[in-house]
C-alpha positions, 0 to 999 in steps of 0.5 A: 500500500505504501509503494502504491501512495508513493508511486501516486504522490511522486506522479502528482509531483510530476504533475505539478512540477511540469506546471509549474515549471511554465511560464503562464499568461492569459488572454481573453476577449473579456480580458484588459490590456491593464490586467497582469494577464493573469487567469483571473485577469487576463489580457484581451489582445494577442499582442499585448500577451505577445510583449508579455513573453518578449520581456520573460526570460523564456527559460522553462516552457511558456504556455498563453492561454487563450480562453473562449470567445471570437478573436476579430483580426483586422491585421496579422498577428505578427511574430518574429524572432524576439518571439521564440522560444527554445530548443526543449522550452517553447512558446505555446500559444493554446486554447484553454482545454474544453473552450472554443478560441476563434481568431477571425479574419472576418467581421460579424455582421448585424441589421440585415434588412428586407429588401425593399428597392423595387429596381433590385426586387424586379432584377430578383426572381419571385421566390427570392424577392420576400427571402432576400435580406441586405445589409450596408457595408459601408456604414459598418466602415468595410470599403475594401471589397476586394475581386470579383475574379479572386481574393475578394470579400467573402460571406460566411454564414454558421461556419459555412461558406455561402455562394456568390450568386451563380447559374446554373447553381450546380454545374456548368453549361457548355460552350455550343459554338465559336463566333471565330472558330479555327484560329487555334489548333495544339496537335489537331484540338481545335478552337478559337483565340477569341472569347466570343463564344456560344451557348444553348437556351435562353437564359443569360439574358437575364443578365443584361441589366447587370452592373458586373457579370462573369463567367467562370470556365474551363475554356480549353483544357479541363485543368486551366480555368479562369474567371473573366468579366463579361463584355456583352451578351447578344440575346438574339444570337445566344453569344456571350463576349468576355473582356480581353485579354481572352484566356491564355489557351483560348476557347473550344466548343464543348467546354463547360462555363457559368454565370456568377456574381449576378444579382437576377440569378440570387435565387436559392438559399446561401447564395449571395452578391455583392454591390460593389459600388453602393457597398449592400451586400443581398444574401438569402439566407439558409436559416433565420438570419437572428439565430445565426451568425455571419462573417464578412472576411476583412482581414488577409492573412491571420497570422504571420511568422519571421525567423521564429524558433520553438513555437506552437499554436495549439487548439485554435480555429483560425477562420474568415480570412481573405488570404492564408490563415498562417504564414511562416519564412524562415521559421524553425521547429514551429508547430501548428497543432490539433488547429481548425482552420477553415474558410479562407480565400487561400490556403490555411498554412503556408511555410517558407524556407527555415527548418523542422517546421510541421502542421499536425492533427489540424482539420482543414476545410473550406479554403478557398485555394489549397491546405499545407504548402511546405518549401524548403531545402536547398536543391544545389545541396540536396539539404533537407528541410524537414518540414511535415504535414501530418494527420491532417483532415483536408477536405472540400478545398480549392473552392475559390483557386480551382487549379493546382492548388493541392490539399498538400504541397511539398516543393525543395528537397526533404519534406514529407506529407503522411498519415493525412486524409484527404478528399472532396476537391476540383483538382490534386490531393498532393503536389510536388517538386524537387527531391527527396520528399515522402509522401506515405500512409495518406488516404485519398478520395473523390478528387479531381473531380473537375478535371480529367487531365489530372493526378491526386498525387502529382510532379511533372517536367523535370529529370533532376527532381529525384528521390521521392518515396510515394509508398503504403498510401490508399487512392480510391475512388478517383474517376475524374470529371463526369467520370471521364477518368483521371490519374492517381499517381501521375509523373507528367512529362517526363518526370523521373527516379520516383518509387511508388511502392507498397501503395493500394488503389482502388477504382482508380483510371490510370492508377500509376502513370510515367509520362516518358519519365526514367528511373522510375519503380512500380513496386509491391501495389495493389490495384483493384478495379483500376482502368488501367493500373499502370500506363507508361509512354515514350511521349518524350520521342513523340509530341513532346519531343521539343521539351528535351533540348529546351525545358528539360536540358535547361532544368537539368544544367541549372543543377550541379548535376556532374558533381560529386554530391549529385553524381553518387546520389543520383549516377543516372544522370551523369551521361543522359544527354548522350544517353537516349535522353527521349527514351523512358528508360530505367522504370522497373514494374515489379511485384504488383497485384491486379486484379480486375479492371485492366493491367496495362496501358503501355505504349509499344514505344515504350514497352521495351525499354520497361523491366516487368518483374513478376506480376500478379496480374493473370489470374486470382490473388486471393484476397481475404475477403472482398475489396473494397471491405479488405485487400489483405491476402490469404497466405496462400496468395500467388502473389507472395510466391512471387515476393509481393510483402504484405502492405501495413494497411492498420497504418494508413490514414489518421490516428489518434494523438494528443491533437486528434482525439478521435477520428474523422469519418472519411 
């Protein structure tokens, strides 16, 4: 009994002793800047606090607290080196346990009032006319709007994004014909340089009394799209004229557009439009306007981070910004932990540059671009920079930048993203480039779903940018848009010495993808369902041909790729200007499980430069059970005959920490 009460009273101790050895401060939107910033009385600014840690000593750990309530940020919080903390004793900036802290980039908005203008109720459909409420910006003193095109004014209603008032409210339209057609042709897809274009119905001509109508379109190719201010519309012959400069592709009969930022299609619940020059914002909104909340973001960015050492933000949600919520240069060992950041114009994380610095366990939703963007590493060097992205929920981003704007980037040498989930987005779950990065045990899902020409794990272009690990991750259920098919793991135009080993891909088109890359290995994968599982080509001696004596030769002399770091890290590349640089040379296929769908969509140009090594893809591999619900294999799998290892699924996907304490649903 005595050892028991001594082992209780020395983990009391502990307890106790930790806390005490923390440096404590508190913040509260209840709080005075006059107080001490103790917990009964607390500071009310994040800067006040701030200065409060500048003039500490910061030799054991420093905790602000942050209690409950709504944080409204005008400006960044600002950080810089005066603020860091110390290798073992860092700087926490942490919501109080069990309390909700909102950093708000965004302004509340109250007196929304029926409208009662009859030219604005006559540009207003029926329905929309006794359900539309409005309210003065100006004279709640926010002038700055913003663009129509981007980065602009948005409106939140209950923590939801709301839509700029659009037709049709779901899905595009298609373009029906050209007003000058032929006057663009890449490799016979034909179109026009001029944005005249097109369309069927009767519709747009609603839009002729609008102050300040746009179009929103994928107006060549289904992976570049732009948003471009509406010229004129001629009701009679159904043609619609953008204002030049005309998008940098051009336009093509068949592809898909809509209508946006027009008052006369306000005509469904959570839609709303912005009078730019009387500053009145319309909204319609989805539940009584007095028992909800709604945010107009104002703010860019939330916080901002400058050569800071050993800091964390942990618990927060971080929401409403027009921007990214949190920007960091040249930082190290700075956390962003078990954070909510969501409803932003951009991204939620940006990191540039510095060393060792991670976002995990974070739920990331409703940007308006991308999630976690990590740069760093020094590719002359090949130095790593140790940033990570780590069990992280992303989903239903890019609602604002459609286009390559990838729920996680990793560009420079050394960063990894890993156990994130991933799903719901127009385009890419994971973009990369330069080397050495790994990209493992993430699930991924329902993505690039408004493009065809597309991958959710994606690099492209470029023979230097090696070493990558893509391996033990979950791709399913990836078909691209109006389920035309897209890719899952796609090295573009010739990208090179990536390993896509030990991964699972479950309906995916075009699972794994070498576009006439080289030294390149497809190893130990489970497809299931995928049309095709594997394509490789030898584009480079093809269509692409002009790349290799300009964009790649360029790419490759601008890394020290003859000396003597680079030459035993990457030997492949020492001769390769006199070494068939066109031919896809050096891919290795090996030990790969098949099984239904179809196994290879190979170019015959290529075929023969690829090593196929014993493949499990003509008859059954006997799975313990039917996928999706399992791909384990019996161990009397055929494939394990042929040196196929078992793939550590129990690993993939989210887990529970101190930052995450449950589990998302997928």
């Amino acid at each position: 009994m005595r050892t028991v009460i001594t082992i209780a009273l020395t983990a009391i101790s502990a307890v106790l002793g930790s806390r005490c050895l923390a440096a404590e401060f508190f913040v509260s939107p209840r709080g005075d800047d006059a107080w001490p910033g103790t917990k009964d009385r607390p500071f009310r600014t994040l800067e006040v606090a701030r200065d409060a840690v500048r003039r500490s000593d910061r030799n054991e750990k420093t905790v602000v607290w942050l209690r409950a309530g709504v944080y409204e940020r005008e400006a960044p919080f600002e950080l810089t080196a005066e603020d860091s903390g110390r290798d073992g004793k860092p700087v926490t900036y942490r919501a109080w346990p069990g309390e909700e802290v909102r950093l708000v980039g965004g302004q509340q908005m109250t007196g929304w009032e029926p409208v009662t203008d009859e030219t604005i109720l006559k540009r207003l459909v029926e329905d929309a006319r006794t359900k539309v409420l409005q309210v003065d910006l100006k004279s709640a003193g926010i002038r700055d709007y913003g663009q129509v095109k981007g980065d602009g004014l948005e409106l939140f209603f209950n923590d939801r994004p709301m839509t700029l008032a659009r037709w049709p409210n779901e899905g595009f339209v298609n373009i029906v014909g050209l007003v000058e057609p032929d006057t663009v042709n890449v490799r016979g897809t034909k179109g026009s340089k001029t944005g005249k274009f097109m369309y069927d119905g009767d519709r747009p001509k609603r839009w002729l009394g609008e102050n300040d109508p746009w179009v929103h379109g994928y107006w060549f190719w289904d992976w570049s799209d732009e948003r471009q201010k509406v010229e004129s519309i001629d009701a009679d012959k159904r043609v619609i004229s953008v204002v030049p400069p005309y998008h940098h592709y051009g336009y093509r009969v068949g592809q898909w557009f809509y209508g946006l930022n027009i008052l006369a299609e306000l005509d469904m619940p959570g839609e709303r439009y912005l009078d730019r020059e009387r500053g009145i914002l319309y909204f319609w909104p989805p539940s009584p306007i007095e028992k909800g909340r709604a945010i107009v973001s104002v703010s860019d960015t939330l916080a901002t981070l400058d050569d800071v050492e050993h800091l964390a933000f942990q618990g927060i949600v971080f929401e409403a910004a027009r921007g990214t919520a949190v920007v960091m240069r040249d930082c190290k060992a700075v956390r962003i932990a078990g954070c909510v950041l969501r409803n932003l114009g951009s991204r939620a994380v940006q990191i540039e540059g510095g060393h060792n610095n991670g976002v995990i366990g974070c739920d990331i939703y409703g940007t308006g671009g991308g999630g976690v963007t990590l740069r760093g590493g020094d590719r002359a060097s090949l130095t790593p920079a140790g940033h990570f992205a780590d069990n992280n929920h992303i989903h239903h981003y890019g609602r604002w930048h459609r286009m390559y704007t990838p729920a996680i980037s990793l560009d420079g040498v050394g960063n990894r993203a890993t156990h994130n989930l991933i799903h719901d987005a127009p385009h890419m779950a994971i973009g990369f480039g330069g080397n050495d990065h790994i990209i493992e045990f993430n699930e991924i899902h329902h993505v690039c779903l408004e493009s065809n020409d597309a991958g959710a794990i994606y690099a492209g272009r470029d023979w230097t940018m090696r070493g990558t690990v893509i391996r033990h991750n979950y791709l399913h259920e990836i078909t691209g848009f109006r389920g035309r098919g897209c890719v899952g793991v796609y090295l573009d135009d010739m990208f090179c010495g990536t390993q896509i080993y030990g991964n699972v891909f479950y309906q995916v088109t075009r699972a794994a993808f070498i576009g006439g890359g080289r030294d390149c290995t497809v190893e130990n994968n489970i497809f299931v369902d995928c049309r095709p599982a594997l394509h490789i080509d030898a584009r480079a001696k093809g269509w692409a041909a002009d790349h290799v004596e300009t964009t790649m030769t360029e790419r490759l002399k601008a890394m020290p790729y003859l000396s003597e770091l680079w030459r035993n890290r990457y030997p492949e590349l020492v001769g390769i200007l006199q070494d068939e640089p066109d031919a896809p040379k050096g891919n290795v296929v090996a030990r790969n499980v098949s099984w239904g769908g179809r196994w290879d969509e190979v170019d015959s140009a290529a075929r023969s430069y690829i090593t196929f090594l014993d493949n499990c893809v003509d008859g059954d591999p006997q799975f313990d059970g039917r996928p999706p619900e399992t791909f384990s294999l019996r161990d009397s799998s055929p494939a394990y005959r042929l040196g196929f290892r078992e793939i550590p699924f129990d690993k993939i996907g989210l887990y529970v920490d101190e930052y995450r304490t449950q589990l998302s649903k997928p």
